[in-house]
C-alpha positions as CSV (number, residue, x, y, z in Angstrom):
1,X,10.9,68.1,-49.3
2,X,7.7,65.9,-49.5
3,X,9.1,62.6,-49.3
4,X,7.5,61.3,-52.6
5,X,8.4,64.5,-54.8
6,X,11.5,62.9,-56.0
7,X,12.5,61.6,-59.3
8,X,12.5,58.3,-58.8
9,X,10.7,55.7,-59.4
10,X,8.7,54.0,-56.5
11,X,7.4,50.2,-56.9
12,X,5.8,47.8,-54.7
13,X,2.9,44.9,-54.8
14,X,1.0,46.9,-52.5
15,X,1.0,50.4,-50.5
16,X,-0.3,51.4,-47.2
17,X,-0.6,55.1,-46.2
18,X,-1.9,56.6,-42.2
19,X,-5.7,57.4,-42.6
20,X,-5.8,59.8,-39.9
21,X,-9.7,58.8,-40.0
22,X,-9.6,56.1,-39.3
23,X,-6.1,56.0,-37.0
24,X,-5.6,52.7,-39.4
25,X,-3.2,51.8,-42.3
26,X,-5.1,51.2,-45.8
27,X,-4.0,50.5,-49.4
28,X,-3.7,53.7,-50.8
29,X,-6.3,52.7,-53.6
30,X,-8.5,53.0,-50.3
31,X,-7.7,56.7,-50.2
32,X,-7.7,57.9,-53.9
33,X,-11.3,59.2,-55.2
34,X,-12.6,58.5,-58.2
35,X,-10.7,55.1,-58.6
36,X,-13.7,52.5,-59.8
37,X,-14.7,49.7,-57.9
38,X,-12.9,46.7,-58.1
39,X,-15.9,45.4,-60.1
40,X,-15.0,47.6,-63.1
41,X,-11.6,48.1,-62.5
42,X,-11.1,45.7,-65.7
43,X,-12.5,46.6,-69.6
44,X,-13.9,42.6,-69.3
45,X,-15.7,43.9,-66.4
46,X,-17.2,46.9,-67.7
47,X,-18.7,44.5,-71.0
48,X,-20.1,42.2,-68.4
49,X,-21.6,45.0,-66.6
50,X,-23.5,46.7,-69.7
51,X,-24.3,43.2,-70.9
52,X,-21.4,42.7,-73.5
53,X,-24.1,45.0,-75.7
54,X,-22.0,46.7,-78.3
55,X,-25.2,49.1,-79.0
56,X,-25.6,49.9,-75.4
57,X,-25.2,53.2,-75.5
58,X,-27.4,53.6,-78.5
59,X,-30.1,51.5,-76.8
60,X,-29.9,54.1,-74.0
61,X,-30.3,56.9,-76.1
62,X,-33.3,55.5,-77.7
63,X,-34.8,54.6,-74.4
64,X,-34.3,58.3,-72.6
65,X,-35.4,59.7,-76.3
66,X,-39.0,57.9,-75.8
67,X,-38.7,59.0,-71.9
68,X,-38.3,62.6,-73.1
69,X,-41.5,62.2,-75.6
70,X,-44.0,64.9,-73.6
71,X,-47.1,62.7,-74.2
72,X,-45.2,59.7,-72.2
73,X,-44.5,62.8,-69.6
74,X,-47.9,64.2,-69.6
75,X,-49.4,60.9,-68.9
76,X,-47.2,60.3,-66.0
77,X,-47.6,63.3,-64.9
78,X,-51.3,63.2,-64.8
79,X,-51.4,59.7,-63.1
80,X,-49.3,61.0,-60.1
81,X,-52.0,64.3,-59.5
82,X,-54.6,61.9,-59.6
83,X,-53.0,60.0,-56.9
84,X,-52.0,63.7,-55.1
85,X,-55.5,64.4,-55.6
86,X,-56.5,61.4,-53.4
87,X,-54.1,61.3,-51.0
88,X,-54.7,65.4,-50.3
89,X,-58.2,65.1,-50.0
90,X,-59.6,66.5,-46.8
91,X,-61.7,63.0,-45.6
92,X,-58.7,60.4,-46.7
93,X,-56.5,62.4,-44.4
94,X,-58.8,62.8,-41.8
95,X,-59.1,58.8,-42.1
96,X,-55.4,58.2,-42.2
97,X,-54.4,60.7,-39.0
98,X,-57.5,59.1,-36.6
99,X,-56.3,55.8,-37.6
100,X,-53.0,56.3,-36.7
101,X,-54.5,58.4,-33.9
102,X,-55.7,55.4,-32.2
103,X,-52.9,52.9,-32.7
104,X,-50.5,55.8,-30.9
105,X,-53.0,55.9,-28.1
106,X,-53.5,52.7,-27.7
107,X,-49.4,51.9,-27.6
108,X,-49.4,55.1,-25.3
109,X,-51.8,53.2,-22.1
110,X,-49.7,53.0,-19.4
111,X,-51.1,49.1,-19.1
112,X,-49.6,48.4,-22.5
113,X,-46.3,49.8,-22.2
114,X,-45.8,47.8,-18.7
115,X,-47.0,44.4,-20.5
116,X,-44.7,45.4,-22.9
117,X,-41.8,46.1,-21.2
118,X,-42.6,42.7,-19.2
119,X,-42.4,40.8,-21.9
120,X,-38.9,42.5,-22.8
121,X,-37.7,42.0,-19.6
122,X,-38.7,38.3,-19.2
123,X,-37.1,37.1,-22.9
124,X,-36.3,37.8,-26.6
125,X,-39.0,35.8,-28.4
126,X,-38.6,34.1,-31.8
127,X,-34.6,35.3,-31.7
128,X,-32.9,32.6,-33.8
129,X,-29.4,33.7,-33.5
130,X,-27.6,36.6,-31.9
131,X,-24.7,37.6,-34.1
132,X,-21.1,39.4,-33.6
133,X,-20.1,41.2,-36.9
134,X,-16.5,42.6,-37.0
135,X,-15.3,44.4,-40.0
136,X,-13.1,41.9,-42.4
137,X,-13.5,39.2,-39.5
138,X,-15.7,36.0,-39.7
139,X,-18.7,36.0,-37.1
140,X,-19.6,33.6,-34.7
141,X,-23.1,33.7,-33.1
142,X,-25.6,31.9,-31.2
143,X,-28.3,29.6,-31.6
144,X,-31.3,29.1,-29.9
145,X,-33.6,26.8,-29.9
146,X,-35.7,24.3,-27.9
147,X,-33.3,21.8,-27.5
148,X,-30.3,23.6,-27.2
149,X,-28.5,26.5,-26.8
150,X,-25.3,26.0,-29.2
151,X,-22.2,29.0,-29.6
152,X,-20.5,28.0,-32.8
153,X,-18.4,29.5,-35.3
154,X,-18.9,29.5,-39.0
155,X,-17.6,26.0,-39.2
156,X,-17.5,23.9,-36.0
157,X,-19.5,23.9,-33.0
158,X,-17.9,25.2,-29.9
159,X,-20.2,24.9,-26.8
160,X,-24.0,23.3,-26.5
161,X,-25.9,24.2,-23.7
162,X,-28.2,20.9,-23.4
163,X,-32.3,21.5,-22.8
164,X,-35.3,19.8,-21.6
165,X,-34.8,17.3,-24.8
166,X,-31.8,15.8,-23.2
167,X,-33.4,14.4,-20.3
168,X,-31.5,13.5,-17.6
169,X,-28.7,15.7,-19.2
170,X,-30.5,18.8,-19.3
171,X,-28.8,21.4,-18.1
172,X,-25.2,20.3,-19.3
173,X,-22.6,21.7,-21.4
174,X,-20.7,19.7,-24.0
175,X,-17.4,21.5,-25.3
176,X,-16.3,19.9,-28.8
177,X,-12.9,21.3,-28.5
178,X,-10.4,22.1,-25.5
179,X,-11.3,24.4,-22.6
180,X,-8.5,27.1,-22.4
181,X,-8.6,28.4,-18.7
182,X,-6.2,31.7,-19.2
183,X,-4.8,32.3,-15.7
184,X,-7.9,31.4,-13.8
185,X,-9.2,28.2,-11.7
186,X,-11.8,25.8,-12.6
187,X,-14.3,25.5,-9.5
188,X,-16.9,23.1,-9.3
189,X,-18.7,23.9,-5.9
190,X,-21.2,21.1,-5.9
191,X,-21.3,17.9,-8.5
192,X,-18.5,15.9,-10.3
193,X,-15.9,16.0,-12.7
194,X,-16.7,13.1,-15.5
195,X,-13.8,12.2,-18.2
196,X,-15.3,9.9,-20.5
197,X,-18.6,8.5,-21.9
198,X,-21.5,9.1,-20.1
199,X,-22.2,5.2,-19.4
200,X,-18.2,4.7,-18.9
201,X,-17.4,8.1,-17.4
202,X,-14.5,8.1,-14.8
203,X,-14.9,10.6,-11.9
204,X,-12.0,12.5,-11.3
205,X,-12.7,13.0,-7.7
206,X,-12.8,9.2,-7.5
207,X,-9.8,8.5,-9.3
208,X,-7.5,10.9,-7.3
209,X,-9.1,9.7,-4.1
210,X,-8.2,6.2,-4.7
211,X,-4.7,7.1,-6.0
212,X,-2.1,6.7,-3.2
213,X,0.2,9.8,-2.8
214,X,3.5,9.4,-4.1
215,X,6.0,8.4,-1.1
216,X,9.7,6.9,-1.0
217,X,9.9,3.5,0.7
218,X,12.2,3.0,3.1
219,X,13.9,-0.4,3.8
220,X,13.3,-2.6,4.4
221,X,10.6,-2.0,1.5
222,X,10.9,-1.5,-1.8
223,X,9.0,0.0,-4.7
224,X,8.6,-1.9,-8.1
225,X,6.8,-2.4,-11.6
226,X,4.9,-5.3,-12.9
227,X,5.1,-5.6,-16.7
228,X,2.9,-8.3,-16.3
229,X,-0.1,-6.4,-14.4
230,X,0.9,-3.1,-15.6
231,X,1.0,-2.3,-11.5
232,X,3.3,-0.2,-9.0
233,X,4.2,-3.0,-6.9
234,X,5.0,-2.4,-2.8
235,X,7.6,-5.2,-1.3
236,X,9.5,-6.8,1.3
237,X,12.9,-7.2,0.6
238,X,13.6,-10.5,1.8
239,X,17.3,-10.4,2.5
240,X,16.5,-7.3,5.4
241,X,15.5,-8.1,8.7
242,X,11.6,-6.8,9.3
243,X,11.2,-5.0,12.6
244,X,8.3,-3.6,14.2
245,X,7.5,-3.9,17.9
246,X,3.6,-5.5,17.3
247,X,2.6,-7.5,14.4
248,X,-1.2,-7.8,13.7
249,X,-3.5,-9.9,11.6
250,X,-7.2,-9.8,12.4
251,X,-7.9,-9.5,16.4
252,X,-4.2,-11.2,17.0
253,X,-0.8,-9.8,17.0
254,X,2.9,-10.9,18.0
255,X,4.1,-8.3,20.6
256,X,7.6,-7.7,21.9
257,X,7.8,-5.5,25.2
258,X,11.2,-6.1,25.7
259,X,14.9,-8.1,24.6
260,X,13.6,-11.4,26.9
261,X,10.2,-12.2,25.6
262,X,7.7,-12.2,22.7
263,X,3.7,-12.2,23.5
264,X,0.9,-13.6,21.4
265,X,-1.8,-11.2,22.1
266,X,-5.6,-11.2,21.1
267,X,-8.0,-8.1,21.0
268,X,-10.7,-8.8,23.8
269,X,-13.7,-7.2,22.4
270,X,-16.0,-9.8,22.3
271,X,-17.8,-12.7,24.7
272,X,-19.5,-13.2,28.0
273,X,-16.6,-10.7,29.6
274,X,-15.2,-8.0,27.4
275,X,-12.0,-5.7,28.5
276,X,-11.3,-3.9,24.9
277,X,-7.3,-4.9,25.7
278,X,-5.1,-7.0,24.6
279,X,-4.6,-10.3,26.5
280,X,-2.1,-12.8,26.3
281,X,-2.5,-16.3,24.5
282,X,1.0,-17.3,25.2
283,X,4.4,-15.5,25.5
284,X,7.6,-17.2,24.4
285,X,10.5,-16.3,27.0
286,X,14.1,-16.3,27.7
287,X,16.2,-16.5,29.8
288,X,20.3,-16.7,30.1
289,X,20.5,-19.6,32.5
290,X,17.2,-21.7,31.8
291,X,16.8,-20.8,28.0
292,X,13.6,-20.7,26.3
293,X,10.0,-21.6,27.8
294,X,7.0,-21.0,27.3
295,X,4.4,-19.3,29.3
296,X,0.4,-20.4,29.0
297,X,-2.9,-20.9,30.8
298,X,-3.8,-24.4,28.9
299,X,-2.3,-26.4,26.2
300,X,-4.3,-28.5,24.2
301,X,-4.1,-31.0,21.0
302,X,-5.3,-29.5,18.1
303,X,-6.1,-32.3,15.5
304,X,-5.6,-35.2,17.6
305,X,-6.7,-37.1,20.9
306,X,-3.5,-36.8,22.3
307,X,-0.6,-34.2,22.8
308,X,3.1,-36.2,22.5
309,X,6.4,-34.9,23.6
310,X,9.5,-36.0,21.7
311,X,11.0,-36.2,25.1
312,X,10.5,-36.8,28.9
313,X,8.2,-34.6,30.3
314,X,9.9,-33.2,33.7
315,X,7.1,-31.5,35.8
316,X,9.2,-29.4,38.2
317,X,6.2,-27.9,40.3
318,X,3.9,-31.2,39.6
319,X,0.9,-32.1,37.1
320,X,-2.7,-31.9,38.0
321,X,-4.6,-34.3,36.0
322,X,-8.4,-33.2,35.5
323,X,-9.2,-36.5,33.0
324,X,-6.5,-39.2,32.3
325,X,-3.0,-39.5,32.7
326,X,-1.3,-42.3,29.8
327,X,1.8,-43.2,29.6
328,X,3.8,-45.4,27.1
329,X,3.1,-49.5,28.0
330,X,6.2,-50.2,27.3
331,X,8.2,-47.6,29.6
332,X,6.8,-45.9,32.7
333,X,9.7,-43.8,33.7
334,X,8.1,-41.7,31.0
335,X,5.9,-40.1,32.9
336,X,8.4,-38.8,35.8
337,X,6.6,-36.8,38.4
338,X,8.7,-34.4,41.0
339,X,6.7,-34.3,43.5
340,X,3.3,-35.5,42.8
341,X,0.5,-37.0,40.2
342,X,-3.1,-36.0,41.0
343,X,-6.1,-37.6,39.2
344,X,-9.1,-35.1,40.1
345,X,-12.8,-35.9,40.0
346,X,-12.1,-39.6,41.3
347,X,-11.5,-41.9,43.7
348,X,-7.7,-42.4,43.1
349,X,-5.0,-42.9,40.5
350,X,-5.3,-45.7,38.1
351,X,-2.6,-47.9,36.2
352,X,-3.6,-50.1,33.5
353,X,-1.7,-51.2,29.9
354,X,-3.0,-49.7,26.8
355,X,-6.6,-51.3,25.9
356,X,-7.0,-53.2,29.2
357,X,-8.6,-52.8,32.0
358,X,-7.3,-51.4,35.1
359,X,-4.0,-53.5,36.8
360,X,-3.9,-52.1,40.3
361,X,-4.6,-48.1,41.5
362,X,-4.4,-46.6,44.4
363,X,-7.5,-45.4,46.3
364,X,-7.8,-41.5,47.8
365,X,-8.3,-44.0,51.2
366,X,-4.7,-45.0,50.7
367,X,-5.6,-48.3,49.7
368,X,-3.7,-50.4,46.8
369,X,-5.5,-52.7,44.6
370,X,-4.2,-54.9,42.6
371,X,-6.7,-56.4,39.8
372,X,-4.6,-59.4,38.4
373,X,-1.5,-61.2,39.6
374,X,0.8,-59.3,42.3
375,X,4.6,-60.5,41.4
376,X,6.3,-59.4,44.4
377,X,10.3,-59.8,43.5
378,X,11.5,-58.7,46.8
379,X,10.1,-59.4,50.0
380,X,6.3,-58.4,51.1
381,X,5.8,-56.8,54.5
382,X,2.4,-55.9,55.7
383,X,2.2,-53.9,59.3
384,X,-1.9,-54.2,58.7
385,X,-3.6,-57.4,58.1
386,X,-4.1,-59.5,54.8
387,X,-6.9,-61.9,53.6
388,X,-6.8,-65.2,55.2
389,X,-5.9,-68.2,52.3
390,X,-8.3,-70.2,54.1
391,X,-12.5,-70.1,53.3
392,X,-12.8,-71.8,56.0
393,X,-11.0,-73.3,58.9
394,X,-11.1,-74.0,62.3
395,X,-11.3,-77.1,65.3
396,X,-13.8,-79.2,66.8
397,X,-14.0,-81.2,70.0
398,X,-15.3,-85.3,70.2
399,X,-18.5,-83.8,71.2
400,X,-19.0,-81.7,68.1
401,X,-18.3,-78.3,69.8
402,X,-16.4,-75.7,67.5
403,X,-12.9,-74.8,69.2
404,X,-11.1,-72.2,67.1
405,X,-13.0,-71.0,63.3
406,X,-11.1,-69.1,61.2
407,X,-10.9,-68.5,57.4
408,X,-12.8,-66.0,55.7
409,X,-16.4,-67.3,55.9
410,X,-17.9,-69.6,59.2
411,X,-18.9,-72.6,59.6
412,X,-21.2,-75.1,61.7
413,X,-20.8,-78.7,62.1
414,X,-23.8,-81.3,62.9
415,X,-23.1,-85.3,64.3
416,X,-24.9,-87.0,62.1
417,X,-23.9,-90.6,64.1
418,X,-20.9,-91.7,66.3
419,X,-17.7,-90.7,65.0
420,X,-19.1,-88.8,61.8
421,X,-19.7,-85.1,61.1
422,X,-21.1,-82.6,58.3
423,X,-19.4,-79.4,58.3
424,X,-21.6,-76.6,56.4
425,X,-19.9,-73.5,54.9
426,X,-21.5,-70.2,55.6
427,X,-21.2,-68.9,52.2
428,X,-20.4,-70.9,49.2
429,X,-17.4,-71.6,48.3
430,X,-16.8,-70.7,44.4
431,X,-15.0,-73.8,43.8
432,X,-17.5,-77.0,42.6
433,X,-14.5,-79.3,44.9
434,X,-13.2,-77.0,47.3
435,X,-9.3,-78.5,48.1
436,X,-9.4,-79.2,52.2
437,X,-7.3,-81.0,54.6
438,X,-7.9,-82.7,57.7
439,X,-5.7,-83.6,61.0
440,X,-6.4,-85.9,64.1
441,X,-5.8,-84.2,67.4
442,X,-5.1,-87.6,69.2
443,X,-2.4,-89.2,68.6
444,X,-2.2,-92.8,67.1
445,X,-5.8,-91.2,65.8
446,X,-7.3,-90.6,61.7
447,X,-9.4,-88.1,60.7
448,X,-11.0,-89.5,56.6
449,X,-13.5,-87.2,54.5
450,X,-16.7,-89.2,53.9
451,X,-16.9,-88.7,49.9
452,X,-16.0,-85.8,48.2
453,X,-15.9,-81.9,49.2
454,X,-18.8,-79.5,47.5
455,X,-19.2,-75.9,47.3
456,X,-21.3,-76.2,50.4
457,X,-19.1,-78.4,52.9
458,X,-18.1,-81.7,53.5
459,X,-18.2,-85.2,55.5
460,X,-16.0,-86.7,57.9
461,X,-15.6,-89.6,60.4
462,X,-12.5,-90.5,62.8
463,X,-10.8,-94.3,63.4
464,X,-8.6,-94.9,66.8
465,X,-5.5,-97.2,66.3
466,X,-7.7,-100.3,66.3
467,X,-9.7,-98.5,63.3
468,X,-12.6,-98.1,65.0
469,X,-15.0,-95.5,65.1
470,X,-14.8,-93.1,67.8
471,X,-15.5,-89.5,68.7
472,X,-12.1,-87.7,69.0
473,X,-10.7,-84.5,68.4
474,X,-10.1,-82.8,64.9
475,X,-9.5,-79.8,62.8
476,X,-9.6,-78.9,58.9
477,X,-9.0,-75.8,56.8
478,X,-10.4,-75.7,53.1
479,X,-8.2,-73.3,50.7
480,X,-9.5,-70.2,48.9
């Protein structure tokens, strides 16, 4: 039983039924012959189609009445064998045929067709737009221009090929909506990938190469946010320990080799001598029994003159002085040498206060000098010899002849008459009255200076017991 043979009644806004044409559903107004367009599918459509003329069929009739009058048809009839007539005539269609003759031959040279087919194969000239047409589906289509080659839809631009207007840019593509890569990879071989304005743009390739890879930090680090920088943050958490066996800043590092000592190292790469190692500025040791020390070819005062130590300086090997040794003025013992002090690059060690000049040193020929007073508060031994106190001393006979002359400078002595001399120092003596003294050698006997001493000597004449004048026997000495 055909399945719409039955009695009832079958409704529905719209119907679909297989075209086997087509392999497609259509409405089955589609399929029906005969049904009128949907145009004139209304009795307001059919006025507007005769031009609401109630007499329209009555016009027509008149009008196909003075078609069918046989003078109009004789008339039209003649006009169309006279232009028969013409066009059959044995010359115009001998003119027509070579004309045509000569426009197939000349498309037929082999020189035209190639030129031709160049052209063809080189580009589409004066194309405007190239067009997709789908039944019952919008087209898209392409433009082409100059400028530009743009693929849009009917409303919006998709894609515009940029040209030799751009500039710079020629040769780019600018997509005005998203690019939809379904399944496949984006490669860019050669050239960047810009996000942004052209003057602003950020290069991907940039970006992720200056992006650190994500990593966990291990303590004692820590990872963090600043709210106020809007930063990942990297720190050290200061209630861990930090340990690393070498820490470097710039050419110098702290180095620990082992549990009993820590290095300060410097990168020798540089200079009048180069080793590209590391070699030690100092190392900080210890040890169990002696404790800490510290281990370094020179030590020297930064900011000032002078390097102090809180405490005595014990020198257990000795201390090799290359410029000057100072030690407090009030206290000595503060400078406590083992087993030697060496002053180098003179002739022995100095000692002298603060701001003074030197109080005694001792010579590299053993010798000690002392420069002011000596206060000797023990006893003073000499196994050598010492300077005499006297300038000049010494003993003369009643005929002026010297005896004995001692003191540090000589002397020579000159009878001016009987019973009176003039000694004559040497050398001057630096006092204006040099202090002397004088003794009689005979007994009962008086030696008297004749006016005062000078630098350069002095008078004397001798009295017996009687107090007369004689030539005896004397000596003098005259003090330093």
């Amino acid at each position: 039983m055909d399945a719409l043979s039955n009695s009832s009644t079958l409704r529905a806004d719209a119907v679909e039924v297989w075209d086997s044409n087509t392999n497609t559903y259509k409405e089955i107004q589609e399929l029906i012959v005969g049904l009128p367009p949907s145009t004139l599918n209304s009795i307001e459509l059919l006025a507007g189609a005769i031009g609401n003329d109630p007499n329209y069929f009555e016009t027509v009739a008149s009008g196909l009445t003075a078609k069918s009058d046989l003078d109009y048809v004789n008339t039209n009839f003649a006009t169309r064998d006279a232009t028969i007539a013409t066009k059959a005539a044995t010359s115009s269609l001998t003119s027509e045929l070579a004309t045509r003759d000569t426009a197939i031959a000349s498309k037929a040279a082999t020189s035209y067709v190639n030129s031709e087919l160049a052209t063809r194969d080189a580009r589409l000239d004066d194309v405007e737009r190239v067009v997709t047409v789908e039944p019952n589906v919008t087209f898209n289509y392409l433009e082409t221009g100059t400028d530009a080659l743009v693929i849009r839809g009917p409303n919006e631009i998709s894609a515009n090929f940029l040209g030799p207007s751009s500039g710079d840019l020629e040769g780019r593509v600018v997509f005005y909506k998203d690019l939809l890569l379904n399944g496949g990879d984006l490669l860019v071989p050669t050239g960047n990938i810009l996000l942004g304005p052209s003057n602003t743009a950020l290069n991907v390739a940039t970006e992720l190469a200056n992006r650190e890879p994500g990593f966990t930090a291990i303590s004692p680090l820590s990872k963090g946010f600043s709210f106020a920088t809007n930063e990942f943050q990297l720190k050290l958490d200061e209630a861990l320990p930090l340990k690393a066996s070498n820490f470097q800043t710039g050419k110098f590092r702290l180095s620990s080799p082992g549990d009993d000592s820590v290095r300060i190292q410097r990168f020798d790469d540089d200079g009048s001598i180069v080793t590209d190692a590391w070699q030690d500025v100092a190392m900080f040791q210890w040890d169990d029994t002696l404790g800490g020390s510290i281990l370094t070819d020179a030590i020297k005062a930064r900011t000032t003159a002078n390097i102090i130590f809180g405490d005595t300086a014990l020198m257990d090997a000795g201390a090799v002085v290359n410029g000057t040794l100072t030690a407090d003025n009030s206290n000595l013992q503060n400078i406590r040498g083992v087993d030697a002090i060496f002053a180098k690059g003179n002739t022995g060690i100095g000692f002298h206060p603060l701001d003074s000049s030197v109080a005694f040193e001792v010579q590299d020929t053993g010798n000690l000098i002392a420069h002011n007073n000596l206060n000797v508060l023990g006893n003073l031994t000499c196994s050598g010899t010492t300077p005499s106190p006297f300038w000049c001393a010494g003993a003369v006979t009643s005929t002026g002849v010297k005896s004995t002359s001692k003191g540090r400078v000589g002397y020579s002595v000159t009878q001016t008459s009987s019973g009176l001399w003039r000694v004559t120092f040497d050398t001057a003596h630096a006092d204006t009255v040099p202090i002397v003294t004088l003794g009689a050698i005979v007994p009962a006997s008086r030696c008297y200076m004749s006016g005062p001493a000078t630098s350069t000597g002095f008078s004397v004449y001798h009295r017996d017991y009687n107090y007369s004048i004689v030539n005896s026997d004397w000596n003098f000495q005259v003090l330093v």
